[in-house]
Every structure is written in C-alpha cells, then in structure tokens.
ZADRENTOR-707683 format. One record per residue (C-alpha): residue in three letters; chain; x, y, z. Coordinates in steps of 0.25 Angstrom, whole numbers. Example, Ala and Ser with C-alpha at 12.3 -4.5 7.8 and 13.67 -1.06 7.14 Angstrom:
BEGIN
<rec ala; A; <49; -18; 31>>
<rec ser; A; <55; -4; 29>>
//
This chain:
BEGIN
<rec unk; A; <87; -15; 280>>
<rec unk; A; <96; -24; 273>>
<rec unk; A; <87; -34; 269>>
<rec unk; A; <77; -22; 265>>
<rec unk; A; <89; -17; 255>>
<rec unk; A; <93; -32; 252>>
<rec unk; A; <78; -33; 244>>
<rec unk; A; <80; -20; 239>>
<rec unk; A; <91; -27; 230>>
<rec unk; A; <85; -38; 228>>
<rec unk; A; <73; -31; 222>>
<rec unk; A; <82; -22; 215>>
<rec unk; A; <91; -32; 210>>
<rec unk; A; <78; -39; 204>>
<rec unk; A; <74; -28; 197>>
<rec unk; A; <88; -24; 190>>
<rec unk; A; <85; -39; 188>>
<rec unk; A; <72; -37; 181>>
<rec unk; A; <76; -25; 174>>
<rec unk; A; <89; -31; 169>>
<rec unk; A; <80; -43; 164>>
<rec unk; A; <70; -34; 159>>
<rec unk; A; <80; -26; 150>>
<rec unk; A; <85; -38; 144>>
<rec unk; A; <73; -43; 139>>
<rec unk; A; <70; -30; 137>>
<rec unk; A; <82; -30; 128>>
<rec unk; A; <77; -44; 122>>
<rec unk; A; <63; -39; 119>>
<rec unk; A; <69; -25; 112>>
<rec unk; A; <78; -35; 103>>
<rec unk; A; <67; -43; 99>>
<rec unk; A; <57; -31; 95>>
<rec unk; A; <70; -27; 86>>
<rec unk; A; <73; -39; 80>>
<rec unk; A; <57; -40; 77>>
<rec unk; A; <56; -25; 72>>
<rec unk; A; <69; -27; 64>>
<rec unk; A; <63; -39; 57>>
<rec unk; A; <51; -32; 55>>
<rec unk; A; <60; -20; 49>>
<rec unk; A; <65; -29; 40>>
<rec unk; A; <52; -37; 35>>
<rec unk; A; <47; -21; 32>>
<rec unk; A; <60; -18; 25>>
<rec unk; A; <56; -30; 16>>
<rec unk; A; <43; -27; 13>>
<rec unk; A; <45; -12; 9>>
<rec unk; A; <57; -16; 0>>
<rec unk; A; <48; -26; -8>>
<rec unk; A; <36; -16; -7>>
<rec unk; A; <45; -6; -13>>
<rec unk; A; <50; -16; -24>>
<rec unk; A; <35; -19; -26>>
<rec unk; A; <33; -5; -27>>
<rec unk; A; <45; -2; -38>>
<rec unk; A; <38; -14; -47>>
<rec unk; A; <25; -7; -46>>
<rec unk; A; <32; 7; -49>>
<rec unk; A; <41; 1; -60>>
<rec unk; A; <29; -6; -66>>
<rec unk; A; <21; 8; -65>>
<rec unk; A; <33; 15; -73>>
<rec unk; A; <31; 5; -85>>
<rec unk; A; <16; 6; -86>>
<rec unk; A; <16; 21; -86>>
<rec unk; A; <30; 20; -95>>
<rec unk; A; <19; 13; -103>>
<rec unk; A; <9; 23; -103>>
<rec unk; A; <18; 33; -108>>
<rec unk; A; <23; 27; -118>>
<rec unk; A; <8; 22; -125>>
<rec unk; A; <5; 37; -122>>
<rec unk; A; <16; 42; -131>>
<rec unk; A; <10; 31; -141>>
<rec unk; A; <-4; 38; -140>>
<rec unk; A; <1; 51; -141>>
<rec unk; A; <9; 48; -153>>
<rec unk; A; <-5; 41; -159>>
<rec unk; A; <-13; 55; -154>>
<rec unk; A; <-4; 63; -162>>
<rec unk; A; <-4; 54; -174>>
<rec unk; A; <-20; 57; -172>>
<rec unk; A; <-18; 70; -171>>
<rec unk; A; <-9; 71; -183>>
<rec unk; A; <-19; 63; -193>>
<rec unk; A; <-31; 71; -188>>
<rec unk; A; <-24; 85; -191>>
<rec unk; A; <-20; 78; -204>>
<rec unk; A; <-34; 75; -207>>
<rec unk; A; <-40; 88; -203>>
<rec unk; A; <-31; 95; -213>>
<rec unk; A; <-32; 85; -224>>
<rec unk; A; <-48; 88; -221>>
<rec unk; A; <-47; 103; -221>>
<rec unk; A; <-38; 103; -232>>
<rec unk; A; <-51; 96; -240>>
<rec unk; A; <-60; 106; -234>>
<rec unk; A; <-52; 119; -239>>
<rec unk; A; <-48; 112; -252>>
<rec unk; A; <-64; 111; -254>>
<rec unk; A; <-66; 125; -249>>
<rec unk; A; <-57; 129; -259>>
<rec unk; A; <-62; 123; -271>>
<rec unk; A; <-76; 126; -268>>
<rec unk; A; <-71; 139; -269>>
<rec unk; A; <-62; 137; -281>>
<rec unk; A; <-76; 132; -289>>
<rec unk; A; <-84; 142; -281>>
<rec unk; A; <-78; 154; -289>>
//
C-alpha cells in the first residue's frame, strides 16, 4: 500500500507539474494574443483617423463646390429677373403702341 500511495503522488505531483507548466504558458500564449490584438488595435486606430481626415477633405471640398453652386444660382436668379423685368418692359411699351393705335384709329374714325 505504500508504494501504491507512493505512485499516487508521483502522478499527482506530475500533473500539478503539468498543470502549473501548462498555465504558464498558458499565460505566455494569452500575453502574446494581447500584445498581437493591441497592435492590431492600434493599426485600426490608424487607419480610421486617416479615413476620417480623408473623409473631412472630401466633406470640406463638397462644402465649396455647393457654396459654388449657390452663389452662380444667385447669379442666375439675378439674370432671370433682369429678363423678367425687360420682357414686362417690353410688353408694356408694345401694348402701350397697340392702345395708342386703337385710340387714334378711333380719334379719325369719328
């Protein structure tokens, strides 16, 4: 029996043997998957905040072409109402001719 419980701690103390050697590389291997997963963190971290810059560029350029837009609209909208205002000019000047007419045709008529 004591030889029996003699190799019962033997192969219990090889196991607490494995088991301690096992967690630390256990321990190890977890360290390293950090280390990697931090880096790989930071190498994301990176590229969103030049993404975003990239991003800002494009937005800002965006903003100056429809700033652009708005003011050649303006420009347009000034030109239709000049349009507007010499057509409406025109059209009275014509119908002012039409009634004068009407009314010296009138005038001789009588």
């Amino acid at each position: 029996m004591g030889a029996e419980l003699i190799g019962i701690l033997a192969v219990g103390a090889a196991l607490a043997g494995l088991i301690v050697g096992s967690s630390h590389r256990h321990r190890d291997d977890m360290k390293s998957l950090r280390g990697d997963l931090g880096g790989q963190i930071n190498d994301l971290r990176g590229e969103m905040r030049g993404l975003r810059e990239e991003f800002r560029g494009e937005i800002q350029g965006v903003r100056s072409e429809v700033s652009e837009l708005r003011s050649e609209t303006r420009d347009l909208r000034g030109e239709v109402h000049g349009f507007r205002v010499e057509i409406t000019d025109r059209v009275a000047r014509i119908e002012a001719k039409v009634f004068d007419g009407a009314v010296a045709g009138r005038g001789t008529a009588g």
